[in-house]
KOLKEBA-738975 format. One record per residue: residue number from 1; residue in one letter; x, y, z of N, C-alpha, C in turn. Coordinates in steps of 0.2 Angstrom, whole numbers. Layout:
    n  res    n_u    n_v    n_w   ca_u   ca_v   ca_w    c_u    c_v    c_w
  NUM    A      X      Y      Z      X      Y      Z      X      Y      Z
...
***
This chain:
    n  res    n_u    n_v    n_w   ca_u   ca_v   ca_w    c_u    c_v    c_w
    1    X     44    -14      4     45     -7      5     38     -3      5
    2    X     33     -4      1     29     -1     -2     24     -8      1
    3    X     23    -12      3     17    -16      6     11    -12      9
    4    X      7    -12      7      0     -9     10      5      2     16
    5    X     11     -1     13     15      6     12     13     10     19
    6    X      8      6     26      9      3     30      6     -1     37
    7    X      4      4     24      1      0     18      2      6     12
    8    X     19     24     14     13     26     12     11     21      5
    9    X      9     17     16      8     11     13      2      9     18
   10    X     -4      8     19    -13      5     20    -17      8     17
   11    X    -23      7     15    -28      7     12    -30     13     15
   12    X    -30     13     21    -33     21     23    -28     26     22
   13    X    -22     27     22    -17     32     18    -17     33     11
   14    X    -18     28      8    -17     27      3    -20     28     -2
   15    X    -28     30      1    -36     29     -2    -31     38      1
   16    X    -30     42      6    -30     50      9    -24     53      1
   17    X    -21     49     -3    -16     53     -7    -23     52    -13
   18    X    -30     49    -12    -34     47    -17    -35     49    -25
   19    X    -39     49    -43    -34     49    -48    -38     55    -53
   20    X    -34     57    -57    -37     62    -60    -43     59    -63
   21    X    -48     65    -68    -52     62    -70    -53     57    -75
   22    X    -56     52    -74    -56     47    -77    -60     44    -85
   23    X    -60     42    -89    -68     39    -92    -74     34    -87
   24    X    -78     37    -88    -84     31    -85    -83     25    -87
   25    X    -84     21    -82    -85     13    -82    -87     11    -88
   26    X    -86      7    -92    -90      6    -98    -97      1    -97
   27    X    -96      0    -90   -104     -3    -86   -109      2    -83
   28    X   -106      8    -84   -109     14    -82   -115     13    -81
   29    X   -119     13    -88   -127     13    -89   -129      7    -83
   30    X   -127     -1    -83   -130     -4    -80   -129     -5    -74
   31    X   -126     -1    -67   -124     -1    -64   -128      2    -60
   32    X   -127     -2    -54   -133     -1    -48   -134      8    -45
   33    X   -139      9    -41   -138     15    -39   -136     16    -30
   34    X   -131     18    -29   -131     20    -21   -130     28    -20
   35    X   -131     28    -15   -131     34    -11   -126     37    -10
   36    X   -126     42     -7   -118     47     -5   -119     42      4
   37    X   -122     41      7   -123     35     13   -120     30     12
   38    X   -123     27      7   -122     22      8   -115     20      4
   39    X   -112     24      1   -107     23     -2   -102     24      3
   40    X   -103     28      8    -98     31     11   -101     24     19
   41    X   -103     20     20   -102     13     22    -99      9     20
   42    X    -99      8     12    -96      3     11    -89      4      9
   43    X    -85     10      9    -79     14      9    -76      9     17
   44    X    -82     13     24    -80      9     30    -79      3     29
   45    X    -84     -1     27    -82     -9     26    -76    -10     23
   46    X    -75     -9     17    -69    -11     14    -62    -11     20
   47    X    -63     -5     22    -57     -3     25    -57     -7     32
   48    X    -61     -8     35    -60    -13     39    -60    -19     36
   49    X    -60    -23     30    -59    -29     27    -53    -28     28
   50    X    -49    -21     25    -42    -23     23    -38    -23     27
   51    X    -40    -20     35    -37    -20     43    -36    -28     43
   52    X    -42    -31     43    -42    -40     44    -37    -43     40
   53    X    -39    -39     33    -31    -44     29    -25    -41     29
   54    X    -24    -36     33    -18    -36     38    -14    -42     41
   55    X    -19    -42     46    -19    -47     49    -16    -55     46
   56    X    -20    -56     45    -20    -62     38    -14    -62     36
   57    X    -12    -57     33     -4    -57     30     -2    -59     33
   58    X      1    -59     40      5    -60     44      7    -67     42
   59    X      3    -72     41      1    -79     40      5    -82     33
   60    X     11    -77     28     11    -80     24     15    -73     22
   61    X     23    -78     19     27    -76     18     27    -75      9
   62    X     31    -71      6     30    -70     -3     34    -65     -4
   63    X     36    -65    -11     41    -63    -16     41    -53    -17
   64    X     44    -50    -17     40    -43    -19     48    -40    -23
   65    X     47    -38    -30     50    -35    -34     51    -31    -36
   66    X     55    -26    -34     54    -16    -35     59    -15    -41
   67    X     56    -12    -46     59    -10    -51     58     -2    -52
   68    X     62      0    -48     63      8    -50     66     13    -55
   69    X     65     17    -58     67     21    -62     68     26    -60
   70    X     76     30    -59     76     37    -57     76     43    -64
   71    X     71     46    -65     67     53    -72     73     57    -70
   72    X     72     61    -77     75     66    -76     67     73    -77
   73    X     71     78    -78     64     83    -78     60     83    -84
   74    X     61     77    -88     57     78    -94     55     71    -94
   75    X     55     68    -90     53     62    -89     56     54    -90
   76    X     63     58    -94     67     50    -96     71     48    -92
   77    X     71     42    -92     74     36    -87     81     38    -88
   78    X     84     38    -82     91     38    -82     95     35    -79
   79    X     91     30    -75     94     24    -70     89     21    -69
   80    X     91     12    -70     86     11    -67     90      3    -60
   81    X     86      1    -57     86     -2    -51     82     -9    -50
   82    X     83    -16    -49     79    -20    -47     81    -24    -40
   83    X     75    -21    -37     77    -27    -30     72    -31    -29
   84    X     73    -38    -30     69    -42    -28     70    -46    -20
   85    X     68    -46    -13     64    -48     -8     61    -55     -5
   86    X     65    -56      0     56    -61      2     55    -58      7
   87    X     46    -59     10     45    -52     13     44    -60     19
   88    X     48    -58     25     45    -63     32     41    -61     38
   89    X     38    -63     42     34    -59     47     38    -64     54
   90    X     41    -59     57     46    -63     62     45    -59     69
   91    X     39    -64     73     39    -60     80     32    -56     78
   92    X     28    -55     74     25    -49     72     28    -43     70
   93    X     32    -45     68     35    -39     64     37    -40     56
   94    X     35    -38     51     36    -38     46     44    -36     43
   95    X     47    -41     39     54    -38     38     56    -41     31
   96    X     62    -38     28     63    -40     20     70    -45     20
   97    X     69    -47     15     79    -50     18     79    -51      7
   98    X     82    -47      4     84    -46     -1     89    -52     -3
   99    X     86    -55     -8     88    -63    -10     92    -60    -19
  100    X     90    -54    -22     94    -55    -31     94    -45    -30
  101    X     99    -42    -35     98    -36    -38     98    -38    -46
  102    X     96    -33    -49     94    -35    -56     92    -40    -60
  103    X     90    -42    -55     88    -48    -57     92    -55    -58
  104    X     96    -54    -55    102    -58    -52    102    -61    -45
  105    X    106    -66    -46    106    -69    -35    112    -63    -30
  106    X    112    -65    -27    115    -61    -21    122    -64    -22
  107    X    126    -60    -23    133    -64    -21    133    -69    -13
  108    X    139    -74    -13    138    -77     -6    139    -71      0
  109    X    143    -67      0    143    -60      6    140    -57      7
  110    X    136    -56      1    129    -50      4    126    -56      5
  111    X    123    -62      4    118    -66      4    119    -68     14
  112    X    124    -70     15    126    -70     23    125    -64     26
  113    X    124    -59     22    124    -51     27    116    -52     28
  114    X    113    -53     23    105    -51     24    104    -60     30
  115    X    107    -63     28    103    -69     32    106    -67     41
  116    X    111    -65     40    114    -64     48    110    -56     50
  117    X    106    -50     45    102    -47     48     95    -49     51
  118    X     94    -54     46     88    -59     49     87    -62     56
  119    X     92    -66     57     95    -69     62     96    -63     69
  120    X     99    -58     67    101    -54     74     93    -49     74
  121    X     88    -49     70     83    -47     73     78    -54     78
  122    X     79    -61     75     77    -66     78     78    -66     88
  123    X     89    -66     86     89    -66     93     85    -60     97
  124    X     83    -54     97     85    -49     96     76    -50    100
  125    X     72    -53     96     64    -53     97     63    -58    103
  126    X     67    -66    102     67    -70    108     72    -66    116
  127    X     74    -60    114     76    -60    122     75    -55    124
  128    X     69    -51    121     65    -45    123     60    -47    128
  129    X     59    -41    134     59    -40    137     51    -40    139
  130    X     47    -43    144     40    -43    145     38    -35    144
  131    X     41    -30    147     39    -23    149     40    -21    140
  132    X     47    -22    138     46    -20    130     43    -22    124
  133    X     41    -30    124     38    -32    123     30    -27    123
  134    X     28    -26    128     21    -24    131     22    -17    127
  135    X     27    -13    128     28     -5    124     27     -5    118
  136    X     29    -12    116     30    -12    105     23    -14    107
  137    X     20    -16    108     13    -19    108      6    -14    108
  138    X      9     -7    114      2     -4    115      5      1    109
  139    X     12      3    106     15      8    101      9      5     95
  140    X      9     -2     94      6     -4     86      0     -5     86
  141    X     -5     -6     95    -10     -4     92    -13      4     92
  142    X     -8      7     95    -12     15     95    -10     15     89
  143    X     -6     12     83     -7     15     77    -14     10     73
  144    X    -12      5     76    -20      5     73    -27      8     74
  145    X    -25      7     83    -31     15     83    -34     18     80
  146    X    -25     24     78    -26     30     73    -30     28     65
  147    X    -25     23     64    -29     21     58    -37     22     53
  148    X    -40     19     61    -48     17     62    -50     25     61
  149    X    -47     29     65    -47     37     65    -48     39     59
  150    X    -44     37     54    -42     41     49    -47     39     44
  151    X    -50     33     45    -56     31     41    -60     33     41
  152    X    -63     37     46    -69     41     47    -68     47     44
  153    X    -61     47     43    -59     55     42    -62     54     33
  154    X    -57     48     30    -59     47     23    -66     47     21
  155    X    -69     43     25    -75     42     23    -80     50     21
  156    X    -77     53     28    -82     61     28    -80     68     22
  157    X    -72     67     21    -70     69     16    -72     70     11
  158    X    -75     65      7    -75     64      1    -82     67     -3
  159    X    -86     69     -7    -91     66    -10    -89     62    -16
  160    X    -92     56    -14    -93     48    -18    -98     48    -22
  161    X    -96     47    -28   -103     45    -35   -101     39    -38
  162    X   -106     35    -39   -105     28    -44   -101     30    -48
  163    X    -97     28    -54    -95     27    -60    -99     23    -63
  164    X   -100     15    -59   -104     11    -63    -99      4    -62
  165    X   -100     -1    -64    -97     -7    -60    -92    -11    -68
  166    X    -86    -13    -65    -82    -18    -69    -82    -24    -66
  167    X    -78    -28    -73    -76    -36    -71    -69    -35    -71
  168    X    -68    -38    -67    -60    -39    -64    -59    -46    -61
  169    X    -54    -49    -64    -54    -57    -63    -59    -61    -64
  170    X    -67    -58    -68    -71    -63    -68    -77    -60    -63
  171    X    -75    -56    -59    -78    -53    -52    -82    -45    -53
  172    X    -89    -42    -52    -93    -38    -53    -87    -34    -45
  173    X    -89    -29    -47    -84    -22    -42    -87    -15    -46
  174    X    -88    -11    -39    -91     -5    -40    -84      0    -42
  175    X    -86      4    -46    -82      8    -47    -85     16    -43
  176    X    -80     17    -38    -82     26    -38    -76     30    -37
  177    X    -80     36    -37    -75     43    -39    -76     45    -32
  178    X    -71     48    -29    -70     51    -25    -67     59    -26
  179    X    -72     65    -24    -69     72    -26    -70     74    -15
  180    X    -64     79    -16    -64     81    -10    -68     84     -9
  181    X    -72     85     -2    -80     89      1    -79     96      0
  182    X    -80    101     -2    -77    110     -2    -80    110      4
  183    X    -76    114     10    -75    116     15    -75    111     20
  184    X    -71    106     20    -73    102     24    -66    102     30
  185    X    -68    103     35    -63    103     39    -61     97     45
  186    X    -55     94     43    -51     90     47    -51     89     53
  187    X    -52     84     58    -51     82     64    -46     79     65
  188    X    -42     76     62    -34     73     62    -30     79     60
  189    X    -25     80     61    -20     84     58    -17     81     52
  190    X    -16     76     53    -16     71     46    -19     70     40
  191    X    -27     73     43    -30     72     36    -29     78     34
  192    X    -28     82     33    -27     88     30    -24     89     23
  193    X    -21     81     21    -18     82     14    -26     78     11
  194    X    -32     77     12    -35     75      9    -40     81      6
  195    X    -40     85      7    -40     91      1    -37     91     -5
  196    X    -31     87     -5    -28     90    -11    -26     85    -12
  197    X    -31     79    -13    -31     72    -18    -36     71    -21
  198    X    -37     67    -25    -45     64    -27    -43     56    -30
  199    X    -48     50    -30    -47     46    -34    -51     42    -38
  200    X    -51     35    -39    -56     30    -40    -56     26    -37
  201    X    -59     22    -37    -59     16    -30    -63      9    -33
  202    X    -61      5    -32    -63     -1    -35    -65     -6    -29
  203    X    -69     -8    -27    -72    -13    -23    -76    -17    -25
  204    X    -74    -25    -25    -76    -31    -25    -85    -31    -23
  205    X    -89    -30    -26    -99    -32    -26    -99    -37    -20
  206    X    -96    -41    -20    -99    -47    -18    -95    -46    -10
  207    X    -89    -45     -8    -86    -48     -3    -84    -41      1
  208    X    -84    -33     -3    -82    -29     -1    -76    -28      2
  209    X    -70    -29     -3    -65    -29     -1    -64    -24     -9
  210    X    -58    -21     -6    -54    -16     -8    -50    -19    -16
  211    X    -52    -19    -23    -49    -21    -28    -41    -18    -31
  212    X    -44    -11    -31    -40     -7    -34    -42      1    -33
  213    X    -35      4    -33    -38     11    -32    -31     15    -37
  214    X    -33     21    -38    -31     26    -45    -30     33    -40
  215    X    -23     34    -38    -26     42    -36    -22     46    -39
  216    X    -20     52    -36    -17     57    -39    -17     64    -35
  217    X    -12     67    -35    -13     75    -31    -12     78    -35
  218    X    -19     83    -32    -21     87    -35    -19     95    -33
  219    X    -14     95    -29    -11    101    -25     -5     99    -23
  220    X      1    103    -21      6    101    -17      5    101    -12
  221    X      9     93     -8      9     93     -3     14     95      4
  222    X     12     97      7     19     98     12     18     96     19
  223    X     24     94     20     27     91     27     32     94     32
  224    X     29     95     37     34     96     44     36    104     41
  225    X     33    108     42     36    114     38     40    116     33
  226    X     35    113     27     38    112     20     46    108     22
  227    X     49    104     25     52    100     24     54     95     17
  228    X     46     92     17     47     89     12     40     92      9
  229    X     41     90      1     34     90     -3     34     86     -7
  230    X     26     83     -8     23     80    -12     23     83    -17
  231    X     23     84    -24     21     88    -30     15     86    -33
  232    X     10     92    -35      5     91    -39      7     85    -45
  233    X      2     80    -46      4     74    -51      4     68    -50
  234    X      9     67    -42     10     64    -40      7     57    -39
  235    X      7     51    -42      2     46    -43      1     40    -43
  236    X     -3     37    -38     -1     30    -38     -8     24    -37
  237    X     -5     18    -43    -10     15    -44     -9      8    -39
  238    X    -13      5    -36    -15     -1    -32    -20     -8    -34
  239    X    -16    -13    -34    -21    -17    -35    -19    -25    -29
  240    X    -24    -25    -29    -23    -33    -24    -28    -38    -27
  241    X    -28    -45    -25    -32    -48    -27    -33    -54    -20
  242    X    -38    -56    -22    -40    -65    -18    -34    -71    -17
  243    X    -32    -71    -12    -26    -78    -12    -30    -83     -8
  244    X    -30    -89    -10    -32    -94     -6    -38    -95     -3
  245    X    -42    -91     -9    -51    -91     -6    -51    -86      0
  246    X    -47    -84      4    -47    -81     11    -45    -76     13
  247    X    -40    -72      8    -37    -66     11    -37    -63      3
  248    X    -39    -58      3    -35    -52     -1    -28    -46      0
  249    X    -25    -49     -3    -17    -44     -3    -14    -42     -9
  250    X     -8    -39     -9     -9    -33    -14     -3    -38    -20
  251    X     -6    -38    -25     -2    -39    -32      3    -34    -34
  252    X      0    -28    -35      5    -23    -40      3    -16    -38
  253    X     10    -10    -37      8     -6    -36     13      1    -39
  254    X      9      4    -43     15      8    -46     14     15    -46
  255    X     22     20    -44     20     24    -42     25     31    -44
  256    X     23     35    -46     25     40    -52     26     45    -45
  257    X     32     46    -43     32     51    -39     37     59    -40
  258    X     36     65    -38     38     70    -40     39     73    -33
  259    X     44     73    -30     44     78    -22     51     79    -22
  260    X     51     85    -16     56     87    -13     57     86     -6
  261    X     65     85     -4     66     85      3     69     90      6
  262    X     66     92     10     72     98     14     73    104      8
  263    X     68    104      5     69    109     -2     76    110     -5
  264    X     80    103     -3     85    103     -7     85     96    -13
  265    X     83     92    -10     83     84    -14     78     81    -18
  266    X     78     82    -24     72     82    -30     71     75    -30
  267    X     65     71    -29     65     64    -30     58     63    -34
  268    X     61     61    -42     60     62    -47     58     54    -50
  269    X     55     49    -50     56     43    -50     50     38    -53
  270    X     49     34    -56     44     29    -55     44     22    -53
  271    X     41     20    -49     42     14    -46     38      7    -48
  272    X     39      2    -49     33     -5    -53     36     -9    -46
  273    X     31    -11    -41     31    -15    -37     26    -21    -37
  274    X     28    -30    -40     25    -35    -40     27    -38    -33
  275    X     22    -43    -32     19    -46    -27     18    -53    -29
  276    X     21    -59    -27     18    -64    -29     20    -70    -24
  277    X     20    -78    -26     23    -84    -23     21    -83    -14
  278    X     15    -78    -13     11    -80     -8     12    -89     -5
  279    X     16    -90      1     16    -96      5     12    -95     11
  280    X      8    -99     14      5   -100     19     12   -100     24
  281    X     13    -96     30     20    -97     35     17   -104     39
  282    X     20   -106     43     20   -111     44     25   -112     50
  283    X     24   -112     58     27   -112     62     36   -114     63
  284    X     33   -121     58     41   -124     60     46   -123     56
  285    X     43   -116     49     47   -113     44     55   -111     47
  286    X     59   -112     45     65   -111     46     70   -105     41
  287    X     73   -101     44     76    -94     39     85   -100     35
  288    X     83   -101     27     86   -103     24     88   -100     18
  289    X     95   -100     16     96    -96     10     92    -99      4
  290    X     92    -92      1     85    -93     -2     88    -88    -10
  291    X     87    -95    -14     93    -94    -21     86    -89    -26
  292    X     90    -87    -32     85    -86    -36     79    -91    -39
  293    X     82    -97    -40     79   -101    -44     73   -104    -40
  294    X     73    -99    -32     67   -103    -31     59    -97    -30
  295    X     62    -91    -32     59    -87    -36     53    -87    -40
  296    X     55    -92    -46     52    -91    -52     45    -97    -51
***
């Protein structure tokens, strides 16, 4: 659900909701010096790393566990929900086929429902049509397009200062803080909600890939004429890591949301989404039911 959320779900979205004030790096003092330039280059860089390991994902299927909590307005849990996933990339299309709830298998009926939804998106992709194929095609790259767009937007956005550098896995990562520019005005209609975010941002020293990010809003946000809003608070943590020496993708992502929809529908929640049992896909992979025990 929440994969690179899509990545509000990519790295470049998801950097635009970017966390409150933070403590300094406790590497603060020894930490290199970059520029508001150069900082805002290696912001680009990252984000075209993490466009590449887009890509890359597509190469390998894994596990994703969402454990939600619906709050009430003081905060305490009142329900809570698990659905654990295997995430497949079928045709170029990413898709889920939910294998346990609560941490449980699927009964045999829902287990045949998600495999026969599996199945009827399969036939569905082998008997599509050269013309419609060619329209999913140029639809997915003008969203990447857009994407690249909005990068530029982030990068010009923001003023960036060191924090100072951590270890993480073992691994040297810059830390910076991201505050929005005063007066800066939007070329995207889209970026318009990056006024009223800020965050922290974690990038890997060595390979310039995107480690971790902390963001938070710091304004309400509204959508499609206040239809829906984001509330001031709203906040979400990201982290991914190195799989197989070759690609970085996302481990864990948690996210404490507050909005409104239709100024009728309070959605009040926290969310804890893991990532794991990353497999290499493999051509001759075959859609098999798929128990809990091979989960673990």
């Amino acid at each position: 659900m929440y994969m690179r959320l899509g990545k509000l779900v990519g790295f470049v979205f998801l950097l635009s909701l970017a966390s409150a004030q933070q403590a300094p790096s406790p590497q603060a003092a020894n930490a290199p010096t970059l520029t508001q330039d150069e900082i805002q280059q290696l912001i680009r860089k990252a984000a075209d790393n993490d466009m590449a390991n887009d890509k890359m994902q597509r190469d390998y299927t894994y596990l994703q566990r969402e454990e939600q909590h619906q709050l009430d307005g003081k905060g305490k849990v009142t329900s809570t929900e698990i659905k654990t996933s295997e995430i497949l990339e079928i045709y170029g299309e990413q898709v889920e086929r939910l294998i346990s709830k609560d941490d449980k298998p699927l009964s045999d009926k829902d287990a045949r429902k998600e495999d026969e939804k599996i199945q009827k998106l399969i036939d569905k992709r082998k008997n599509e049509s050269a013309e419609d194929r060619r329209k999913r095609e140029e639809r997915e790259e003008k969203d990447r397009e857009d994407s690249r767009k909005f990068v530029t937007e982030v990068a010009d956005a923001y003023n960036f200062s060191l924090a100072g550098t951590e270890l993480i896995d073992g691994r040297a990562n810059y830390v910076i803080d991201a505050e929005p520019r005063p007066g800066y005005q939007p070329h995207m209609k889209e970026a318009k909600i990056l006024t009223k975010v800020r965050g922290r941002i974690w990038i890997d020293r060595d390979e310039s890939q995107l480690t971790k990010f902390d963001i938070q809003c710091i304004d309400t946000i509204s959508f499609g004429l206040f239809l829906a809003r984001i509330h001031k608070g709203t906040r979400i943590l990201y982290e991914q890591r190195r799989i197989n020496n070759e690609v970085w993708l996302p481990q864990h992502i948690a996210l404490k949301l507050d909005a409104r929809v239709a100024l009728l529908k309070e959605f009040n929640l926290a969310d804890d989404i893991t990532y794991r049992d990353y497999k290499k896909f493999r051509a001759d992979t075959r859609i098999v039911p798929v128990s809990e025990g091979s989960e673990r």
